[in-house]
N, CA, C and O atoms as a GROMACS GRO file, in nm:
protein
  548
    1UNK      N    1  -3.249  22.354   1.287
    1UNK     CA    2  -3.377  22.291   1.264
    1UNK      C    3  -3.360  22.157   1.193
    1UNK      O    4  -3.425  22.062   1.237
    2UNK      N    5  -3.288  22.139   1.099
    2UNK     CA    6  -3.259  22.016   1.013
    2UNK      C    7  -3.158  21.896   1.112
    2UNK      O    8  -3.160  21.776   1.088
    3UNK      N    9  -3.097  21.942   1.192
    3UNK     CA   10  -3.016  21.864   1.285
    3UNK      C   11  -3.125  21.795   1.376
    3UNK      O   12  -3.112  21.673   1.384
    4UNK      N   13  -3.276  21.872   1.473
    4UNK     CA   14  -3.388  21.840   1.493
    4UNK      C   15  -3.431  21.746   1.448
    4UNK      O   16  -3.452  21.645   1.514
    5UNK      N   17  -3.452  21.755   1.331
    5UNK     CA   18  -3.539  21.659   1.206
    5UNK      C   19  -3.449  21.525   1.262
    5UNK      O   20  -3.460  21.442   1.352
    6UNK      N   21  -3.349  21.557   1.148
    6UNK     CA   22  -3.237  21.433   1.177
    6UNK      C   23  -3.235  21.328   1.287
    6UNK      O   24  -3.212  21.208   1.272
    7UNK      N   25  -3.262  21.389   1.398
    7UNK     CA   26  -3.204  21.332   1.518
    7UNK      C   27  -3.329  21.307   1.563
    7UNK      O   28  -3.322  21.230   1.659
    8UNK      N   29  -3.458  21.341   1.534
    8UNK     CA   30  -3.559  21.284   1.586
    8UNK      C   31  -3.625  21.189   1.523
    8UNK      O   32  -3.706  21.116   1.580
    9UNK      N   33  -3.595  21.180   1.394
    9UNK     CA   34  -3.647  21.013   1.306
    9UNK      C   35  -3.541  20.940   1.310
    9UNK      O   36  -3.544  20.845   1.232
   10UNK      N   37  -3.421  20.953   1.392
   10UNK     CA   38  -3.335  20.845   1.432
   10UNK      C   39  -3.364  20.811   1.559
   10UNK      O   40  -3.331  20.696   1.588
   11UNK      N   41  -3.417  20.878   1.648
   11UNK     CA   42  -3.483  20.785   1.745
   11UNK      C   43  -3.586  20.740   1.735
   11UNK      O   44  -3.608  20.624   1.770
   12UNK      N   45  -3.679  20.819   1.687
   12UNK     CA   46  -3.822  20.719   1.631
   12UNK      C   47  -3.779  20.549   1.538
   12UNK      O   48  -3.844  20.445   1.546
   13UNK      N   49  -3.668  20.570   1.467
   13UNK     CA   50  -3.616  20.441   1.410
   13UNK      C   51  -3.570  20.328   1.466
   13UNK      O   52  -3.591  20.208   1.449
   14UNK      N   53  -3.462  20.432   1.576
   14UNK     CA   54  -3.402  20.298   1.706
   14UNK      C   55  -3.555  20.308   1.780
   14UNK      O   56  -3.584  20.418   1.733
   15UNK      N   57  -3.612  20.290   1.820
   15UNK     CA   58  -3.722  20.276   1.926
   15UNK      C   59  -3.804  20.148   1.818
   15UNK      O   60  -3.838  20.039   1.865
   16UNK      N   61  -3.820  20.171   1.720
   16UNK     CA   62  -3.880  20.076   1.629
   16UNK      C   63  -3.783  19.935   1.648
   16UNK      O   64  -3.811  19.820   1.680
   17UNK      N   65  -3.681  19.992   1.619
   17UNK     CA   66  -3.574  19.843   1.614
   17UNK      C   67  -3.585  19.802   1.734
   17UNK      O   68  -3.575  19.679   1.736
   18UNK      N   69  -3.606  19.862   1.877
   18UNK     CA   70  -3.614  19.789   2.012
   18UNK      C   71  -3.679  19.732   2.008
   18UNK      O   72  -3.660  19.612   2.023
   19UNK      N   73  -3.833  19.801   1.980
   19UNK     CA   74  -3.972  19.756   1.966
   19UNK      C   75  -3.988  19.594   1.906
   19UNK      O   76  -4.046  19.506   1.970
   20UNK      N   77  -3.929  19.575   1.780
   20UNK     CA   78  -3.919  19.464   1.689
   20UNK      C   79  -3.815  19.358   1.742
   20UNK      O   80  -3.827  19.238   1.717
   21UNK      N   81  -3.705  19.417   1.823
   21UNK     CA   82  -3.579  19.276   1.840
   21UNK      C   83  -3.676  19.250   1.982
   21UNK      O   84  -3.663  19.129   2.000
   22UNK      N   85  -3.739  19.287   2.060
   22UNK     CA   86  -3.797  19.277   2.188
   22UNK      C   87  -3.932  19.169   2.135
   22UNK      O   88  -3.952  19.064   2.196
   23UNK      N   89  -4.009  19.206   2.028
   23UNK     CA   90  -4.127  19.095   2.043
   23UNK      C   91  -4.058  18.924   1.975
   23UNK      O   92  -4.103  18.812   1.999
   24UNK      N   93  -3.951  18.958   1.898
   24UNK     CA   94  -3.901  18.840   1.865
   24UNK      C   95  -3.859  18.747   1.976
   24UNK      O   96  -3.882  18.626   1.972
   25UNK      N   97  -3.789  18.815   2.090
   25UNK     CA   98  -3.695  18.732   2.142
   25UNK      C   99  -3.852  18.637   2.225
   25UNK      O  100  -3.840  18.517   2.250
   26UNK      N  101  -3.952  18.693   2.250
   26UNK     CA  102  -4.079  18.629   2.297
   26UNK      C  103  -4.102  18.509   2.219
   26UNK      O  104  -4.108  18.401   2.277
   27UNK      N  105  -4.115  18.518   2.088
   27UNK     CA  106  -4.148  18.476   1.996
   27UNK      C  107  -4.127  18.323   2.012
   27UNK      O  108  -4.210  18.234   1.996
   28UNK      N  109  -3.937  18.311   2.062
   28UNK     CA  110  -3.923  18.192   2.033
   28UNK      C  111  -3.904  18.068   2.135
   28UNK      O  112  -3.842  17.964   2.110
   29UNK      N  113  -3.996  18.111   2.297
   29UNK     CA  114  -4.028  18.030   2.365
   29UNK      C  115  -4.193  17.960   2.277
   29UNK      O  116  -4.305  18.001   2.248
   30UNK      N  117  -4.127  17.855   2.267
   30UNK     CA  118  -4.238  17.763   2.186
   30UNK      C  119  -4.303  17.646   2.326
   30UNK      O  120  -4.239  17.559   2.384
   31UNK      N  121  -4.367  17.664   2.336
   31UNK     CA  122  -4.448  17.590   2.456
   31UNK      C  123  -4.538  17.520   2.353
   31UNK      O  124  -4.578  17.595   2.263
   32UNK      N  125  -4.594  17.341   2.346
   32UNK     CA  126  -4.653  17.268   2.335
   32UNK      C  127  -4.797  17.241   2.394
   32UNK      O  128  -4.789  17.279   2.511
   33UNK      N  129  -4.871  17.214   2.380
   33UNK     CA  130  -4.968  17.182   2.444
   33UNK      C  131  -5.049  17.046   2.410
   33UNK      O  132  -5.116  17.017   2.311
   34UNK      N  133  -5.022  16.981   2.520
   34UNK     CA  134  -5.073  16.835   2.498
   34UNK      C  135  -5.181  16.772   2.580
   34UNK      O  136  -5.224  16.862   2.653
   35UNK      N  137  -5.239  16.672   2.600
   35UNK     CA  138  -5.364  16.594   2.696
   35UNK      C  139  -5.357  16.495   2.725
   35UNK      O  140  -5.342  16.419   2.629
   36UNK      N  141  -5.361  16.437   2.843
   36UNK     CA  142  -5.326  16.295   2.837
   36UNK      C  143  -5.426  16.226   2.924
   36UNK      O  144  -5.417  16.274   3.037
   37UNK      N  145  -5.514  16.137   2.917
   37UNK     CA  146  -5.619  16.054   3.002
   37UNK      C  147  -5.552  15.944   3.125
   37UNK      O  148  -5.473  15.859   3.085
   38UNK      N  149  -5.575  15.946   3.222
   38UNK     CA  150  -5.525  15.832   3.318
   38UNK      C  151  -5.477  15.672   3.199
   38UNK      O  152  -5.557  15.613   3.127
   39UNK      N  153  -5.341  15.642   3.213
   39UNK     CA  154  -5.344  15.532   3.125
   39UNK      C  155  -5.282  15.488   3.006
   39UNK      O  156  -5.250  15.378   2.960
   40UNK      N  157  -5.269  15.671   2.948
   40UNK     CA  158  -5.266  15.678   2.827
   40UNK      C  159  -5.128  15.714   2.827
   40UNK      O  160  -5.084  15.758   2.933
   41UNK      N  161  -5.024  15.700   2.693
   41UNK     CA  162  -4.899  15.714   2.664
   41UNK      C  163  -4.912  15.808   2.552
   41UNK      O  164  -5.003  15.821   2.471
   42UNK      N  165  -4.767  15.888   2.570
   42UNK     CA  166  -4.774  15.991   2.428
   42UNK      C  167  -4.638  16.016   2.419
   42UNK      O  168  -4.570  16.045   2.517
   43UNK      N  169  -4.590  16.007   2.293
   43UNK     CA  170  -4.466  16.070   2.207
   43UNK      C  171  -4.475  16.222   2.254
   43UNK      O  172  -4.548  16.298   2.191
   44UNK      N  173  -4.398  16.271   2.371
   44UNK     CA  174  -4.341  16.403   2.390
   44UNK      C  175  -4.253  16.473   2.256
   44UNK      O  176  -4.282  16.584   2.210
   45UNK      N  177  -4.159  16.400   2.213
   45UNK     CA  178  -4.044  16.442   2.108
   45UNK      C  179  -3.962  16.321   2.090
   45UNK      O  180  -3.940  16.226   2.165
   46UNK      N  181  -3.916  16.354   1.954
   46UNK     CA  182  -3.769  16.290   1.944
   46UNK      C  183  -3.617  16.319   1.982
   46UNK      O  184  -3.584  16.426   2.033
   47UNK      N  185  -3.550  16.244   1.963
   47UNK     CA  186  -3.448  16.267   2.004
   47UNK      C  187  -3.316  16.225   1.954
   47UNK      O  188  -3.286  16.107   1.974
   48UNK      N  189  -3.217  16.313   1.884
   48UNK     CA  190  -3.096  16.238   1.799
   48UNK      C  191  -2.994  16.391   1.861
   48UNK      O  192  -3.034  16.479   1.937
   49UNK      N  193  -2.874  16.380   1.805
   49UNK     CA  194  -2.786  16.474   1.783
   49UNK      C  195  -2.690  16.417   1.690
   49UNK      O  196  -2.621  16.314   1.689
   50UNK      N  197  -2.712  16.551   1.584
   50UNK     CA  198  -2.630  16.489   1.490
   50UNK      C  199  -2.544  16.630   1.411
   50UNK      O  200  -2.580  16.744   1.442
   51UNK      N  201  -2.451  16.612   1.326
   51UNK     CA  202  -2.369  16.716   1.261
   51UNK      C  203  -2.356  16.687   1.134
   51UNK      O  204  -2.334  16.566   1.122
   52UNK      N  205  -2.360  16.744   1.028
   52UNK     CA  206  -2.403  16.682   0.904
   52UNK      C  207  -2.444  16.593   0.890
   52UNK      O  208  -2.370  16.506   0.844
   53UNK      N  209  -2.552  16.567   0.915
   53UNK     CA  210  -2.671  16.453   0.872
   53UNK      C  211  -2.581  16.331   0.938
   53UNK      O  212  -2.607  16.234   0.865
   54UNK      N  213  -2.496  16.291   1.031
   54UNK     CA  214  -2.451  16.199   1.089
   54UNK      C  215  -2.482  16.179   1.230
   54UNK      O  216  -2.518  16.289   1.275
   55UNK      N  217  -2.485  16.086   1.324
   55UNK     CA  218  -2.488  16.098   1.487
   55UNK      C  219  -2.372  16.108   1.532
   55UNK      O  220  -2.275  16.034   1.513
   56UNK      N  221  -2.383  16.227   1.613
   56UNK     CA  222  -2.223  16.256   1.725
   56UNK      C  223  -2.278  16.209   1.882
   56UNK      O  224  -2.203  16.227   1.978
   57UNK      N  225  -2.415  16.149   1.903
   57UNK     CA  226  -2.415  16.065   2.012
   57UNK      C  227  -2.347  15.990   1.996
   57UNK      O  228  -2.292  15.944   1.896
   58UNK      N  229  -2.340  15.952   2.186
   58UNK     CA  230  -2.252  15.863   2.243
   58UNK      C  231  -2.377  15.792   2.299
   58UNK      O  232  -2.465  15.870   2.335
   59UNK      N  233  -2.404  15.660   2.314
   59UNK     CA  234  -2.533  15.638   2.391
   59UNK      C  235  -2.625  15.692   2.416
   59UNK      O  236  -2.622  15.790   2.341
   60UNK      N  237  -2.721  15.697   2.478
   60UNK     CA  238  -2.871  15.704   2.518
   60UNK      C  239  -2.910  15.814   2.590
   60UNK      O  240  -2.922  15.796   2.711
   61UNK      N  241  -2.937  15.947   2.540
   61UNK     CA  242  -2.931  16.053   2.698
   61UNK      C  243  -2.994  16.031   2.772
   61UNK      O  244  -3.092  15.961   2.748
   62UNK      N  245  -2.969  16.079   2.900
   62UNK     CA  246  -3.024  16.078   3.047
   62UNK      C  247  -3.141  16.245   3.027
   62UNK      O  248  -3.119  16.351   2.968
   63UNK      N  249  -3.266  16.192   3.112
   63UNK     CA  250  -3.379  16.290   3.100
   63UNK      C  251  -3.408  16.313   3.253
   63UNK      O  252  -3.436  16.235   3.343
   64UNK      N  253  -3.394  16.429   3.249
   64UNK     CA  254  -3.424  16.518   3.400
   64UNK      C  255  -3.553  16.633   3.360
   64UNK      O  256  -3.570  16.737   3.297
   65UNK      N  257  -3.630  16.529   3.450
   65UNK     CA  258  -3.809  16.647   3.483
   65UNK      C  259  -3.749  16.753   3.569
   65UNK      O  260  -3.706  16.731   3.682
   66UNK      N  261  -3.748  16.853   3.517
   66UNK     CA  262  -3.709  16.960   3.588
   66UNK      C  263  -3.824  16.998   3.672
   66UNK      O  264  -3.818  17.020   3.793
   67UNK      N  265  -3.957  17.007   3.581
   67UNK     CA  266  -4.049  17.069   3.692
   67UNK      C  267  -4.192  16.972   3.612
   67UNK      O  268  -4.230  17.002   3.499
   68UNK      N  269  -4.224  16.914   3.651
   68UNK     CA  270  -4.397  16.822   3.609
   68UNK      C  271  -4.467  16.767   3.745
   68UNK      O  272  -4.426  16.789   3.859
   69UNK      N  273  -4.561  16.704   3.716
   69UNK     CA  274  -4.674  16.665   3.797
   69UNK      C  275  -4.592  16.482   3.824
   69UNK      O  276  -4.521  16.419   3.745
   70UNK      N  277  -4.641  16.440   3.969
   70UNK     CA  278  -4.629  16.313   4.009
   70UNK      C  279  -4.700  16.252   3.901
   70UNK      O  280  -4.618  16.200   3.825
   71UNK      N  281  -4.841  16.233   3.855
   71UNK     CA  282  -4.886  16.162   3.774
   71UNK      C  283  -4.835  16.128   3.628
   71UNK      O  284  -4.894  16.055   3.549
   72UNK      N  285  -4.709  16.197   3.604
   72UNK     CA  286  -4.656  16.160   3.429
   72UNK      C  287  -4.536  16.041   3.489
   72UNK      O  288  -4.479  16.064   3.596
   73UNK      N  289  -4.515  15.958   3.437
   73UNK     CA  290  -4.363  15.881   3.405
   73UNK      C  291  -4.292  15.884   3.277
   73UNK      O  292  -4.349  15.880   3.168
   74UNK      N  293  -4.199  15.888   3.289
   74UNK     CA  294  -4.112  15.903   3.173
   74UNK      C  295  -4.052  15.784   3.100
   74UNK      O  296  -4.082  15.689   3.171
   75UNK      N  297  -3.990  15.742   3.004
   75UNK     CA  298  -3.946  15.654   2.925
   75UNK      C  299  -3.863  15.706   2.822
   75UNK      O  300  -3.930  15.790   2.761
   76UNK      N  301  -3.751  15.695   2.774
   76UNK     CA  302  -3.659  15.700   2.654
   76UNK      C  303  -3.671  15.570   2.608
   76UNK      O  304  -3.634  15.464   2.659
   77UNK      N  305  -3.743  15.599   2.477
   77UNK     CA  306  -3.720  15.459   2.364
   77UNK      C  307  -3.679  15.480   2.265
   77UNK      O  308  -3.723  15.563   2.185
   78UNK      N  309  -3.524  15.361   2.242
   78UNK     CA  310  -3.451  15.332   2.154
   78UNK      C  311  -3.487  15.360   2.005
   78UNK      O  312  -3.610  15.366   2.004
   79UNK      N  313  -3.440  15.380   1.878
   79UNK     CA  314  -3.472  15.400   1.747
   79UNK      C  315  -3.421  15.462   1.698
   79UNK      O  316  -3.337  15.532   1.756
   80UNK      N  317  -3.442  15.470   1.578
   80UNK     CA  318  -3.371  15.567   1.468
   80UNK      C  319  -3.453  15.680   1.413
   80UNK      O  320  -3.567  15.640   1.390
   81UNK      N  321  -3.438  15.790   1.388
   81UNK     CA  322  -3.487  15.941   1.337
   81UNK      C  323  -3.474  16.006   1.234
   81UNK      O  324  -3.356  16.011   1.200
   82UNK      N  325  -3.527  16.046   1.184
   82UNK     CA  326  -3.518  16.123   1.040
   82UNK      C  327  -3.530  16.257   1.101
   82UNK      O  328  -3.621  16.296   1.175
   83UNK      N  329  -3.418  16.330   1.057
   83UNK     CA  330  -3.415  16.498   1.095
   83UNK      C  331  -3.427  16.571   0.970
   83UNK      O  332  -3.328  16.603   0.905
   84UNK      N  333  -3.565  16.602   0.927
   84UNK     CA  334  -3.590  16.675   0.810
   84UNK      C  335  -3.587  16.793   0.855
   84UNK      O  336  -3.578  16.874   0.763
   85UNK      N  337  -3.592  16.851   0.984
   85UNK     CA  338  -3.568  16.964   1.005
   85UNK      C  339  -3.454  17.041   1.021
   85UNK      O  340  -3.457  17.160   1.052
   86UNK      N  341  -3.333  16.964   0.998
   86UNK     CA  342  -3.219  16.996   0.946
   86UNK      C  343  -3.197  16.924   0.805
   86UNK      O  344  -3.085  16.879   0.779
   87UNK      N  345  -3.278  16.914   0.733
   87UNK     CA  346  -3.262  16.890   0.575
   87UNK      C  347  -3.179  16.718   0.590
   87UNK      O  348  -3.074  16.682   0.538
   88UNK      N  349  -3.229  16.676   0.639
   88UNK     CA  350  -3.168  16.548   0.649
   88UNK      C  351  -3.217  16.467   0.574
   88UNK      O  352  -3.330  16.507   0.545
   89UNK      N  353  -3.180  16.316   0.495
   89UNK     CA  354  -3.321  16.196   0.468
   89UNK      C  355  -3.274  16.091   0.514
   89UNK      O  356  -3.361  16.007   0.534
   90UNK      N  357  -3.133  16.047   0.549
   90UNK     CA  358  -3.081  15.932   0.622
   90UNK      C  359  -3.140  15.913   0.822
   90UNK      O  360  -3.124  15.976   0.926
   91UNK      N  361  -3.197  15.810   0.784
   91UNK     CA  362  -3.183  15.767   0.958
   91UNK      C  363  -3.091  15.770   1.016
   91UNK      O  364  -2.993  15.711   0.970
   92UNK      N  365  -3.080  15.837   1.138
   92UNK     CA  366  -3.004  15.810   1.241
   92UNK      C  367  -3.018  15.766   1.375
   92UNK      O  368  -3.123  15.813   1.420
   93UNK      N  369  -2.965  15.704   1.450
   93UNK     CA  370  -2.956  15.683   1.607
   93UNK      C  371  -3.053  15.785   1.690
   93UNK      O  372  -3.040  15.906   1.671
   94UNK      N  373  -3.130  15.744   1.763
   94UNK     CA  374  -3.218  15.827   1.860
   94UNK      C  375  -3.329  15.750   1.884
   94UNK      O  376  -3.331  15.627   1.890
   95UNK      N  377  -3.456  15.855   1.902
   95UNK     CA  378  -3.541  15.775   1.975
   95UNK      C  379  -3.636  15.878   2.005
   95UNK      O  380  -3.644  15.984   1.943
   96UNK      N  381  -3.725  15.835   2.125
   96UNK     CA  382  -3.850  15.906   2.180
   96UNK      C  383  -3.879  15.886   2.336
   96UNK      O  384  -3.874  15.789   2.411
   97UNK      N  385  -3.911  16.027   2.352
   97UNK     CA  386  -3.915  16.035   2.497
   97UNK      C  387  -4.094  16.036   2.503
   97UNK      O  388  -4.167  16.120   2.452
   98UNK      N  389  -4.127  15.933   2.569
   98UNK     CA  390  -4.264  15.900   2.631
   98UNK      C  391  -4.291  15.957   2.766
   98UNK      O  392  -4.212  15.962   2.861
   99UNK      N  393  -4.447  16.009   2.761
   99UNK     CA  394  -4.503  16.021   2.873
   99UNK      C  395  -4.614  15.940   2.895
   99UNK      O  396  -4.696  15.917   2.807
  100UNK      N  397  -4.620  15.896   3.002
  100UNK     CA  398  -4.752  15.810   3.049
  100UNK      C  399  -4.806  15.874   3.189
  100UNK      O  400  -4.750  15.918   3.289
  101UNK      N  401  -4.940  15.858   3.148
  101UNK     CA  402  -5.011  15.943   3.290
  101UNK      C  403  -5.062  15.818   3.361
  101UNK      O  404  -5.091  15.711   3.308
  102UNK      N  405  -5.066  15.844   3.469
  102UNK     CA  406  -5.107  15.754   3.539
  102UNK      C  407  -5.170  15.741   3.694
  102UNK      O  408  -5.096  15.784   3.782
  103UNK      N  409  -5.286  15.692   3.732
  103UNK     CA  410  -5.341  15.706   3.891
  103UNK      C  411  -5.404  15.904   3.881
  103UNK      O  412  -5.403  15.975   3.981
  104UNK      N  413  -5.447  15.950   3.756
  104UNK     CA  414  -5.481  16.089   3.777
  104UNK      C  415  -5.652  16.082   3.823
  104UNK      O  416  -5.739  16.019   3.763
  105UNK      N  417  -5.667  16.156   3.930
  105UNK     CA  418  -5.778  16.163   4.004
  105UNK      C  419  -5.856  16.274   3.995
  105UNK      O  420  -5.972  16.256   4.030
  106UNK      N  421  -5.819  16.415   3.948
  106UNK     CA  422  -5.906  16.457   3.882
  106UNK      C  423  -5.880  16.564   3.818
  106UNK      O  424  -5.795  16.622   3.885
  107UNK      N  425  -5.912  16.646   3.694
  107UNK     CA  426  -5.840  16.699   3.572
  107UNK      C  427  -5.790  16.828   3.638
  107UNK      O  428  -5.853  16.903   3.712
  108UNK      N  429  -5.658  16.838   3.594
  108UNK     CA  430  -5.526  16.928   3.618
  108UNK      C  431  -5.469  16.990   3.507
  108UNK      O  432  -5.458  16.914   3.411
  109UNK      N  433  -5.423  17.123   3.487
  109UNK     CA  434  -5.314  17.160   3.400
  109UNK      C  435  -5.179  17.232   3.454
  109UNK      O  436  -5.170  17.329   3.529
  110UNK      N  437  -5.066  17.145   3.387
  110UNK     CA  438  -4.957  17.158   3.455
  110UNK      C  439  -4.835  17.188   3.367
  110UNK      O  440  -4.834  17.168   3.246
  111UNK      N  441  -4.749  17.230   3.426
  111UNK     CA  442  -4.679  17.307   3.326
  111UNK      C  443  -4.534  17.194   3.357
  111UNK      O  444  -4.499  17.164   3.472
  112UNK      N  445  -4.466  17.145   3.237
  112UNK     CA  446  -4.392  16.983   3.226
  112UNK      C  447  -4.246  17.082   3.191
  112UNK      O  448  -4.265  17.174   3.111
  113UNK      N  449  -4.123  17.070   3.240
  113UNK     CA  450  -4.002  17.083   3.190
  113UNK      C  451  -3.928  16.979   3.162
  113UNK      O  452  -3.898  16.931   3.271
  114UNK      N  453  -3.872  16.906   3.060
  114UNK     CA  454  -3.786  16.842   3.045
  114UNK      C  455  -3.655  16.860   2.978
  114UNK      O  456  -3.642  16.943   2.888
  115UNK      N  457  -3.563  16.790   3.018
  115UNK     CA  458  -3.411  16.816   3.004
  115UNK      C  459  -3.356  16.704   2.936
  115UNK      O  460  -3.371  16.603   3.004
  116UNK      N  461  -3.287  16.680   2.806
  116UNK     CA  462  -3.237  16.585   2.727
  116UNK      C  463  -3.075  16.605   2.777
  116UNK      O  464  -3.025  16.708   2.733
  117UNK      N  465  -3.007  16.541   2.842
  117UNK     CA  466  -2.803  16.587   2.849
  117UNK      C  467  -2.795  16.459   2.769
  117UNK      O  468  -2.826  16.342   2.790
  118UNK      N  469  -2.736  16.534   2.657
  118UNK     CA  470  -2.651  16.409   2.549
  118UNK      C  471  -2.496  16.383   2.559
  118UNK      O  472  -2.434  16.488   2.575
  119UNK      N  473  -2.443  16.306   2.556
  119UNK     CA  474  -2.309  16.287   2.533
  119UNK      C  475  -2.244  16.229   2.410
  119UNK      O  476  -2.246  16.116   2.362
  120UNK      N  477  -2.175  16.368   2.366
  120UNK     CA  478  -2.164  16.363   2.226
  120UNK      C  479  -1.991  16.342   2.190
  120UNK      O  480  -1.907  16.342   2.280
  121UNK      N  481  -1.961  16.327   2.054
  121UNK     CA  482  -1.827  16.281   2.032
  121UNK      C  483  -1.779  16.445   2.064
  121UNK      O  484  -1.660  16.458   2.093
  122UNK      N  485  -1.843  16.539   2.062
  122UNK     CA  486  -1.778  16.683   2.068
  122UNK      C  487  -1.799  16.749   2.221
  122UNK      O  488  -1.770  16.867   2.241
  123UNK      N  489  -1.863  16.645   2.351
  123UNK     CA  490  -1.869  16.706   2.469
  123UNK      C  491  -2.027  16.626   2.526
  123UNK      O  492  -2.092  16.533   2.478
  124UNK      N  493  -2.042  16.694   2.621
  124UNK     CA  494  -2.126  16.758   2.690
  124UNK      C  495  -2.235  16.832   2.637
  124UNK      O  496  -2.207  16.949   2.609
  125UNK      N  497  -2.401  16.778   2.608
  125UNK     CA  498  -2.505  16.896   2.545
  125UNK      C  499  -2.652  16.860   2.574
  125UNK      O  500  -2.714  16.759   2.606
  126UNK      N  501  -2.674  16.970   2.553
  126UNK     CA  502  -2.828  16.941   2.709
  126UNK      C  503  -2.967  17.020   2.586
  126UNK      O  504  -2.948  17.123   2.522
  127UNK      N  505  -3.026  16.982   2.585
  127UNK     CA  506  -3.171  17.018   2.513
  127UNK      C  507  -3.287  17.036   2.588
  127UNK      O  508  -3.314  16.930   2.644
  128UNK      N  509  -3.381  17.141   2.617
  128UNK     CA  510  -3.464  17.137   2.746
  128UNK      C  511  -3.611  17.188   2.639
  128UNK      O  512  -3.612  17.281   2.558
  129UNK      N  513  -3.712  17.104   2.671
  129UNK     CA  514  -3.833  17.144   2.595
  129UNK      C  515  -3.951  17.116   2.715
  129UNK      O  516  -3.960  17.023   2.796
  130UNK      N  517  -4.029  17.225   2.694
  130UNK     CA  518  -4.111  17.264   2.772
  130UNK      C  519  -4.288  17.257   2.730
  130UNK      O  520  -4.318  17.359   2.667
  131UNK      N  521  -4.392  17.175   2.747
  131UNK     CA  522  -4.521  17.168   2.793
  131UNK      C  523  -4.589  17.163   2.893
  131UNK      O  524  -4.574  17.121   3.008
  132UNK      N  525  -4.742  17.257   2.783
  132UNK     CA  526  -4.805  17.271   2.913
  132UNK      C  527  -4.915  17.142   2.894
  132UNK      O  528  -5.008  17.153   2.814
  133UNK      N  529  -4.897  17.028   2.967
  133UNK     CA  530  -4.986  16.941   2.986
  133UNK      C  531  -5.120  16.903   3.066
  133UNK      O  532  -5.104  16.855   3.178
  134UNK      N  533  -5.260  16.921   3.016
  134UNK     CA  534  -5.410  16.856   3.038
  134UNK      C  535  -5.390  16.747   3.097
  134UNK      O  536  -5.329  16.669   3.024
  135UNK      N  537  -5.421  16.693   3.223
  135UNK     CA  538  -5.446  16.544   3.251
  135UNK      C  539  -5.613  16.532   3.322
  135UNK      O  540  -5.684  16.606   3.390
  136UNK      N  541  -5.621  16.430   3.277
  136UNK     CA  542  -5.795  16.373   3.302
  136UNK      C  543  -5.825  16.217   3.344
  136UNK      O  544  -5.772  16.110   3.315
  137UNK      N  545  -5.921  16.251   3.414
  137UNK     CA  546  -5.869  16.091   3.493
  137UNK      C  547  -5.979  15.991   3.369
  137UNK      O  548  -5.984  15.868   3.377
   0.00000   0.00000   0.00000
């Protein structure tokens, strides 16, 4: 009877731990949601790579729309970044990836993939961030 016990609040426990590592891994597709009017330009994100608060870019990454609407164009502009989200306070090398809508004829929501491939002093490294973008003419 006690072996019973035992063995049945250890699966009630693992079933909890599935339960809990399963809603996290959801958790951390972070999807954006943005709007953009025929015309109008918007700061998608920034953009640096760096390793202790330094840049291990090599030049300018290349940006591949994996999946968006004809009406956005893209732009990488040059600048420097503050990465406080890696505890940083020195500027570094990077920039901003722009969207501009443009010729939109009448309001759409569309789901935007983009792809950052950096070339870094340590290789080859690719960053992919995903919105769901409003356009309105």
């Amino acid at each position: 009877m006690r072996i019973w016990a035992i063995s049945s609040r250890a699966l009630v426990l693992l079933g909890i731990a599935v339960f809990i590592g399963a809603a996290g891994a959801r958790a951390q597709q972070d999807v954006r949601r943005v709007s953009l009017k025929s015309g109008e330009s918007l700061v998608l994100r920034n953009y640096s790579f760096i390793a202790n608060c330094r840049s291990i870019m090599i030049g300018t990454p290349t940006l591949d729309v994996l999946e968006g609407p004809e009406e956005l164009s893209f732009a990488l502009t040059e600048g420097t970044v503050i990465r406080r989200n890696s505890g940083c306070s020195t500027p570094v090398p990077g920039g901003d990836v722009v969207a501009t809508a443009k010729d939109v004829k009448e309001p759409k929501e569309v789901k935007l993939t983009i792809r950052l491939n950096y070339n870094t002093k340590d290789g080859g490294r690719q960053n992919t961030s995903v919105f769901i973008v409003s356009l309105f003419p």
